[in-house]
C-alpha positions as CSV (number, residue, x, y, z in Angstrom):
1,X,41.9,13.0,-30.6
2,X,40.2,14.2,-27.7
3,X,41.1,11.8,-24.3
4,X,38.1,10.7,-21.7
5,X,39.4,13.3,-19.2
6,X,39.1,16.4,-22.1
7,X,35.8,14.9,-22.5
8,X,34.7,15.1,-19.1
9,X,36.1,18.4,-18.6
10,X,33.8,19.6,-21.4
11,X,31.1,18.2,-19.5
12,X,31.5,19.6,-16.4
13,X,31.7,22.9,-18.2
14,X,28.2,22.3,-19.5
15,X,26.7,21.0,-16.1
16,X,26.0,22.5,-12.6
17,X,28.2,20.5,-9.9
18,X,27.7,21.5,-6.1
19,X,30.1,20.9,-3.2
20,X,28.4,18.3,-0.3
21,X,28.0,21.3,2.1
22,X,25.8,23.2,-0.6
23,X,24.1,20.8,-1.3
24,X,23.1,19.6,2.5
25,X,22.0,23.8,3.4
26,X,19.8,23.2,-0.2
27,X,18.5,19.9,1.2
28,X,17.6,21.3,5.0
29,X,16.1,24.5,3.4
30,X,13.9,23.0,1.0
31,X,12.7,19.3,1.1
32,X,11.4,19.4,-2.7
33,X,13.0,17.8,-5.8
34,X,14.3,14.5,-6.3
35,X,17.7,12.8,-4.8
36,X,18.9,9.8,-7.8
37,X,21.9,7.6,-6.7
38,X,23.5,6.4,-9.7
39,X,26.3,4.0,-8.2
40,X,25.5,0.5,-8.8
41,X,23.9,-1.8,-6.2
42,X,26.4,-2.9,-3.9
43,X,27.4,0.3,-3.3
44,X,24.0,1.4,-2.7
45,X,23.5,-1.2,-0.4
46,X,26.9,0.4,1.6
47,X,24.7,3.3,2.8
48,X,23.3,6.1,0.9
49,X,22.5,10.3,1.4
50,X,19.0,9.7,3.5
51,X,16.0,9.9,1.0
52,X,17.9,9.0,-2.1
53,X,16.2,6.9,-5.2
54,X,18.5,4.5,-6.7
55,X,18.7,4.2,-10.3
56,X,21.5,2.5,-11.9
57,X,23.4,4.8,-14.4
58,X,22.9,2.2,-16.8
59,X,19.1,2.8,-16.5
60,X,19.1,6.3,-15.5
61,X,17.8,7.4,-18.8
62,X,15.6,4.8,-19.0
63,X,13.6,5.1,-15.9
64,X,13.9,8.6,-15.4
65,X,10.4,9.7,-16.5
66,X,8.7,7.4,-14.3
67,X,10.9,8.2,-11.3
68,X,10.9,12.3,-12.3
69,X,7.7,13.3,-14.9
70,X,8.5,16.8,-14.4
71,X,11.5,17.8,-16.0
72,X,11.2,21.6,-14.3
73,X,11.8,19.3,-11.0
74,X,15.0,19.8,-8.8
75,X,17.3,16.8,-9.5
76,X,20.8,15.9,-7.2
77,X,22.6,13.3,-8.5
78,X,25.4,11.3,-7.3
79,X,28.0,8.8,-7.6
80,X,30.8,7.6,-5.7
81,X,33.4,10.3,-6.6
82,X,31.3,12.6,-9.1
83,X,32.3,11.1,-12.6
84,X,29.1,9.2,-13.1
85,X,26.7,11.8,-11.9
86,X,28.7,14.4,-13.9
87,X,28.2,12.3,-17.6
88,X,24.3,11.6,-15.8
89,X,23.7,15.2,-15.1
90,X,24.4,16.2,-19.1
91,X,22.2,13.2,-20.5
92,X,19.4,14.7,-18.5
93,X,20.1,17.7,-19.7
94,X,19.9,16.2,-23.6
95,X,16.5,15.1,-22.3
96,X,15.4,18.3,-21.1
97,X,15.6,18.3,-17.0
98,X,16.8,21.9,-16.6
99,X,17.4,21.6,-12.7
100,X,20.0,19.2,-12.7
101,X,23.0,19.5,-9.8
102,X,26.0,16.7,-9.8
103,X,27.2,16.4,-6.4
104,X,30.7,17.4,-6.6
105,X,33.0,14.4,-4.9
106,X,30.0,12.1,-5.0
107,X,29.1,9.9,-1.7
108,X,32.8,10.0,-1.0
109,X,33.1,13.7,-0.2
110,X,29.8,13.6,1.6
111,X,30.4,10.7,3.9
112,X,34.1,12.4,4.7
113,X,32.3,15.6,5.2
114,X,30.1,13.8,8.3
115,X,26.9,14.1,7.0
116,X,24.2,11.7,7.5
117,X,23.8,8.6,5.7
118,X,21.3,5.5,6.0
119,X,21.4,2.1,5.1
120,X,19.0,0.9,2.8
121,X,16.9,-1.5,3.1
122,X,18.0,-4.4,0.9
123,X,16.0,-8.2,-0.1
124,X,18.0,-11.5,0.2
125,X,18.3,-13.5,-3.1
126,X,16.2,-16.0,-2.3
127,X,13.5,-12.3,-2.0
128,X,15.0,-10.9,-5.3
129,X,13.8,-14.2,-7.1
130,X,10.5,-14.3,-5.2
131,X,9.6,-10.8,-6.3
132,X,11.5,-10.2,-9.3
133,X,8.4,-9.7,-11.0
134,X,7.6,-6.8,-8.5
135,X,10.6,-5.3,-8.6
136,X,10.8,-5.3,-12.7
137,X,8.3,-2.6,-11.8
138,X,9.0,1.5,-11.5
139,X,6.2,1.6,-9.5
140,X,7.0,-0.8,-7.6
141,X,10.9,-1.8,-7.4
142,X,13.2,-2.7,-4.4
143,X,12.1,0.2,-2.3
144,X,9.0,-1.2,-3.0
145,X,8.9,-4.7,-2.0
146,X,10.9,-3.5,1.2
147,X,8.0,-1.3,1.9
148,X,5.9,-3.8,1.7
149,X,7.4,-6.6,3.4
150,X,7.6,-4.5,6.3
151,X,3.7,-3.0,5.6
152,X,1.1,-4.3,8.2
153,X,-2.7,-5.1,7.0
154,X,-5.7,-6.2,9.1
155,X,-8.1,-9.0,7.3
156,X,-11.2,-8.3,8.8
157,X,-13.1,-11.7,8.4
158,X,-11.1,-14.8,7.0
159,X,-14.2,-15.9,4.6
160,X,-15.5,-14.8,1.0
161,X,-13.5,-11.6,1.2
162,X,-10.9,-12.3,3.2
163,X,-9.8,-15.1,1.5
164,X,-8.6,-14.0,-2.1
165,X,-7.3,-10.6,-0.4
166,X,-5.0,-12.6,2.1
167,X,-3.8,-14.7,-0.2
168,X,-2.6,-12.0,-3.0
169,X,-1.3,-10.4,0.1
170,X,0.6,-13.1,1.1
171,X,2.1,-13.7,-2.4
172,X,2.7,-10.2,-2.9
173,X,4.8,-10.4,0.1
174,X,3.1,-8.2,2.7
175,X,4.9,-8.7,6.3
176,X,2.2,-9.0,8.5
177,X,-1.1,-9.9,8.1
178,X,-3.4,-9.7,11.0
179,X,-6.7,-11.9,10.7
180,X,-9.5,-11.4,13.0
181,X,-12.6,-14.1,12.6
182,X,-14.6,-16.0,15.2
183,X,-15.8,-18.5,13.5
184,X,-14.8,-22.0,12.5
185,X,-14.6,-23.7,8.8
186,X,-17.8,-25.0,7.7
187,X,-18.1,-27.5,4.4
188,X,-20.7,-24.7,3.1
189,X,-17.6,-21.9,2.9
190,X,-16.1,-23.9,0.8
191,X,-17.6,-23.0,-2.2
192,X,-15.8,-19.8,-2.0
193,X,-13.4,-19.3,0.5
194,X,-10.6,-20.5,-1.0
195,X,-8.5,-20.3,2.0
196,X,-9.8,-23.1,3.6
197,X,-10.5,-26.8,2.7
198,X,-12.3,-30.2,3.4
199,X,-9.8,-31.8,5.9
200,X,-10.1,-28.5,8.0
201,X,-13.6,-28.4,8.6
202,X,-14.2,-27.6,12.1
203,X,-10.9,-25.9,12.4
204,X,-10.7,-22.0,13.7
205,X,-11.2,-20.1,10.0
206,X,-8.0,-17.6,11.4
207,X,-5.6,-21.1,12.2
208,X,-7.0,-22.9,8.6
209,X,-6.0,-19.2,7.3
210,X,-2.8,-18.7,8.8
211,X,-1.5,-22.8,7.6
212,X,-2.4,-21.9,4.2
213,X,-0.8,-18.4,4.1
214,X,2.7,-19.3,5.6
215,X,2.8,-22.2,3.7
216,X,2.0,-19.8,0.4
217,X,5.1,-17.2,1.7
218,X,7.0,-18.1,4.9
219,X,8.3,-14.2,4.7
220,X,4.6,-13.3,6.0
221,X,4.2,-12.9,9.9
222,X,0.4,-14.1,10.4
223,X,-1.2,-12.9,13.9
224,X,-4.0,-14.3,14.5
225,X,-7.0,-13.3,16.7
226,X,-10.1,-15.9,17.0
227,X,-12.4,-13.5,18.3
228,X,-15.2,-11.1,17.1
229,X,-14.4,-7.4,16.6
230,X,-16.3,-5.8,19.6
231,X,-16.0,-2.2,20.7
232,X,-13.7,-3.2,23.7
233,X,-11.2,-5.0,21.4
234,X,-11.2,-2.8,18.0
235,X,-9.2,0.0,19.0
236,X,-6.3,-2.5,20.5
237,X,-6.9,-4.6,17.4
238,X,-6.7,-2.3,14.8
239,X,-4.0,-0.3,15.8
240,X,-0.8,-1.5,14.8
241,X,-2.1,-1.8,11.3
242,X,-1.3,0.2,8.2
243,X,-4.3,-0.6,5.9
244,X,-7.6,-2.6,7.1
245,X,-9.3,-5.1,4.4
246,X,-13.0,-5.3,5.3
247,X,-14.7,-8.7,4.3
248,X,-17.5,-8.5,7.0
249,X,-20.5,-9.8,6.2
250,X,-22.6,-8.1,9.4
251,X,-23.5,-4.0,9.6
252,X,-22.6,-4.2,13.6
253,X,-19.2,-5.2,12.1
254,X,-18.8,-2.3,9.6
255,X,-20.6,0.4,11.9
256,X,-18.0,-0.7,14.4
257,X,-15.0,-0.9,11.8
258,X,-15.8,2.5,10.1
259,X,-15.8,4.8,13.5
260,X,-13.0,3.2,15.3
261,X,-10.8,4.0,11.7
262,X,-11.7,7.1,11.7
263,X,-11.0,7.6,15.0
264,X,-7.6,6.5,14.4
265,X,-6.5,7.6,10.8
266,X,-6.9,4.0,9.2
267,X,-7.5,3.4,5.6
268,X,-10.3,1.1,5.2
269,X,-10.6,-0.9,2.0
270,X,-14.3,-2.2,1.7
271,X,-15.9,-4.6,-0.4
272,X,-19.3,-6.1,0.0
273,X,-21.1,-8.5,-2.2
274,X,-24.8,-10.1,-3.0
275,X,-25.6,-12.8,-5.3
276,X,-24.3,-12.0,-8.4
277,X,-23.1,-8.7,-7.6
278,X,-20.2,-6.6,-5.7
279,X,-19.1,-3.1,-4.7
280,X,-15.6,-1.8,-4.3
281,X,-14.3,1.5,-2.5
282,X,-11.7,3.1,0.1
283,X,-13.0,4.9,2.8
284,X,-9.8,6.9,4.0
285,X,-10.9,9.4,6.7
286,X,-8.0,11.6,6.0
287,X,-8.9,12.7,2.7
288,X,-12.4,11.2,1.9
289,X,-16.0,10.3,3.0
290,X,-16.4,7.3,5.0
291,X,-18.8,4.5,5.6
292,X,-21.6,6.3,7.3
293,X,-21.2,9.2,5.3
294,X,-23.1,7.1,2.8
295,X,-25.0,5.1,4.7
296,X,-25.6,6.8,8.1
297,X,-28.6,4.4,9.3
298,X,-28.3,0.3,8.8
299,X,-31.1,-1.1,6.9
300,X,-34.1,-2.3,8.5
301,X,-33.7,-6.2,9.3
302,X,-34.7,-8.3,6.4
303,X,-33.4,-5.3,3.9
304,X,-30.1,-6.4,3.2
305,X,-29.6,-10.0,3.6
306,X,-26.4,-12.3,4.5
307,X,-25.0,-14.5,1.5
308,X,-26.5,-17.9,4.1
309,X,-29.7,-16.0,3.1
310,X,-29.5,-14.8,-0.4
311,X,-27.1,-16.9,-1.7
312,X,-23.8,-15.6,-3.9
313,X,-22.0,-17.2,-6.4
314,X,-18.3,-18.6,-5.1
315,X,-16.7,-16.8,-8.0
316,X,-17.5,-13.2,-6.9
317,X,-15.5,-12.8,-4.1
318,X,-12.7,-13.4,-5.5
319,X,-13.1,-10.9,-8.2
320,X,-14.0,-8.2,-5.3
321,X,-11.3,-9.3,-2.9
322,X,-8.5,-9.4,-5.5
323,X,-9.7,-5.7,-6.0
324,X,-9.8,-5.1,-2.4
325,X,-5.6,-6.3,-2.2
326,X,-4.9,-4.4,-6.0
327,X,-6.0,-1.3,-3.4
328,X,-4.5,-2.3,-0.2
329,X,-1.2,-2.6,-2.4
330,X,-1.5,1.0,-4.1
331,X,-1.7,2.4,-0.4
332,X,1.1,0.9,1.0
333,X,3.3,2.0,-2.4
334,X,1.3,5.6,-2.6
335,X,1.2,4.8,-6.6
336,X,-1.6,5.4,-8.7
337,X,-5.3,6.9,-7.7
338,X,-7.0,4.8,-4.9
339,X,-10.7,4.2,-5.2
340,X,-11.1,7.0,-2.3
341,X,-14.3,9.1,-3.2
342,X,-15.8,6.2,-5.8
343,X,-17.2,3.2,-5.7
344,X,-16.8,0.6,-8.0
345,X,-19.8,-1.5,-8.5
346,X,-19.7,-5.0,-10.6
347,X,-22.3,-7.0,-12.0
348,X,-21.3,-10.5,-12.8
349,X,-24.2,-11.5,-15.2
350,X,-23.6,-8.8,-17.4
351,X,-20.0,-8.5,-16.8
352,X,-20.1,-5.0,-16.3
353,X,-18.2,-2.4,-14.0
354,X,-19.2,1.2,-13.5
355,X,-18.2,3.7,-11.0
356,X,-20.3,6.2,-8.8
357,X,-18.9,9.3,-7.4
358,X,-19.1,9.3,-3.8
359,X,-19.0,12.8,-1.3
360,X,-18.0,13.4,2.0
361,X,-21.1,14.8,4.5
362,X,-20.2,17.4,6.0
363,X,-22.5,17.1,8.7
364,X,-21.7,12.8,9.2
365,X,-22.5,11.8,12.4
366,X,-18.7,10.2,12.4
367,X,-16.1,11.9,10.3
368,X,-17.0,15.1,11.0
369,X,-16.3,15.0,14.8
370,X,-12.2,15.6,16.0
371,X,-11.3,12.1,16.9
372,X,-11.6,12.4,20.7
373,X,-15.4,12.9,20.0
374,X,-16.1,10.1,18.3
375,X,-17.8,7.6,20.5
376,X,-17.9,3.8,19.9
377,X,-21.2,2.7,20.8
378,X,-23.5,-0.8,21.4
379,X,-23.4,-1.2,17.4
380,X,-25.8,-4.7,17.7
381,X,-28.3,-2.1,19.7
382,X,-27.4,0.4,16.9
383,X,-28.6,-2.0,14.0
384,X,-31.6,-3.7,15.8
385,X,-32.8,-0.5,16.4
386,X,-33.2,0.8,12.6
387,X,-35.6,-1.7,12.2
């Protein structure tokens, strides 16, 4: 009868095992592939080689395909001593991963060895219950929820917009929210900004906002700035933020916005909305057109109304700023395709979505100038004068 020790030598004789110091010069020449820690949590949560995935061995075959689609891809695995990457190494193999190295002595040999290793990251209990539906994800998981807890998003405007996007964000556990509104609470918001309510009417819209978002997830840091977004404050505002969630409702406001983001790098997830219909993209200046590459002029005055003239219907905001936090999410985890290079539009009387294809000018008056260039100019004088 054949012992566990026979059967594991047969294994190894199957499978291709690497000592730490080959595997390190590997890792240094070539930062492809993927690194899968198979030890189970508490030991991950001891430190880890730096830029490791951990998947249980118990789910290694289950989740592999999500973490790895391409089974031509480089895959080091380890364990504590090497027994459990060396059985994980020939399932792989069954499933057809053909680049598949066990790291010979596991963490143990490289941490003796002196190479570096990082802490990960870990949640609290009271965190692992909060977001256990996040973290049932594989897009999503522990890593994560840490990524996003320590993510930082901008809410520009606390109203229509703002409201159903900082509240998902809040429950999904973003760490800092920044909110940056002038105005106050008025008993005609209420019909749609859902952050707000009756007994806070007259109240500062970023102070009624940050009550009802700590009190929704105390992990959430809410910095609040009652103040207009002007071109003297946008660059200091904007900053220290990750993603930026525009819920204007003014074109000085988005002008402003869209220039100073590309003059920085920042993702800009825009939504706007009229009456009984909304529109939905991400203007990343990295990798897409931007705001004025579609429109590069503001509409004459009288063109485009505000909802106080046109009137909209409470209910679509919130189906536009849910979409607007669904996208701020995807950013911050890199998973699936951001609406960069389309816009979403929505009618709500015929319950219809379509999408538009959107290009990048080559000759924008913004996005195609090296950031230094870009100048932020008098953007009420701007508007006023396309009329």
């Amino acid at each position: 009868m054949p012992t566990f020790q026979s059967h594991l030598q047969s294994i190894r004789s199957q499978i291709r095992e690497s000592a730490p110091e080959e595997v390190r010069a590997g890792l240094h020449k070539d930062a492809g592939g993927a690194i899968i820690d198979v030890r189970e949590k508490d030991e991950w949560e001891q430190g880890c080689i730096p830029g490791a995935r951990h998947i249980p061995r118990g789910f290694l075959e289950l989740r592999i395909e999500e973490a790895v689609p391409d089974r031509a891809a480089r895959v080091l695995l380890y364990c504590a001593a090497g027994t459990r990457s060396a059985l994980a190494a020939h399932a792989l193999g069954v499933l057809g991963y053909t680049q598949v190295v066990s790291l010979h002595g596991g963490f143990a040999a490289w941490k003796k060895a002196g190479y570096d290793i990082e802490r990960p990251p870990s949640l609290s209990p009271a965190q692992r219950n909060r977001y256990s539906r996040h973290i049932m994800l594989p897009e999503v998981g522990e890593a994560g929820q840490t990524r996003l807890l320590s993510s930082k998003m901008l809410l520009v405007g606390a109203g229509g917009l703002g409201s159903p996007s900082g509240l998902y964000l809040a429950a999904a556990g973003v760490g800092t929210l920044g909110i940056i509104d002038d105005d106050v609470v008025d008993e005609s918001n209420l019909q749609r900004q859902v952050m707000h309510s009756t007994e806070r009417v007259g109240l500062a819209k970023v102070e009624s906002a940050k009550k009802t978002l700590t009190a929704l997830n105390p992990d959430v840091k809410v910095v609040p700035y009652p103040s207009r977004l002007t071109s003297e404050n946008v660059m200091e505002v904007i900053a220290p933020y990750d993603v930026i969630i525009d819920g204007a409702d003014n074109f000085p406001t988005r002008y402003l916005l869209n220039d100073a983001s590309v003059k920085l790098g920042k993702p800009v997830v825009h939504a706007s909305i009229d009456r009984f219909e909304g529109r939905l993209t991400v203007f990343d200046p990295r990798t897409g057109p931007c705001y004025r590459c579609l429109f590069p002029e503001p509409p004459p005055p009288g063109m485009a109304p505000s909802c106080a003239e046109a009137g909209v219907v409470g209910v679509l905001p919130g189906v536009l700023g849910v979409l607007e936090a669904v996208e701020a999410i995807k950013l911050v985890l890199g998973v699936g395709d951001p609406m960069i290079g389309r816009m979403l539009m929505f009618d709500a009387l015929q319950m219809r979505f379509r999408e538009v294809r959107l290009r990048k000018d080559p000759a924008c008056a913004v996005c195609s100038l090296a950031p230094d260039q870009i100048q932020l100019i008098d953007y009420e004088g701007f508007c006023a004068a396309a009329g």
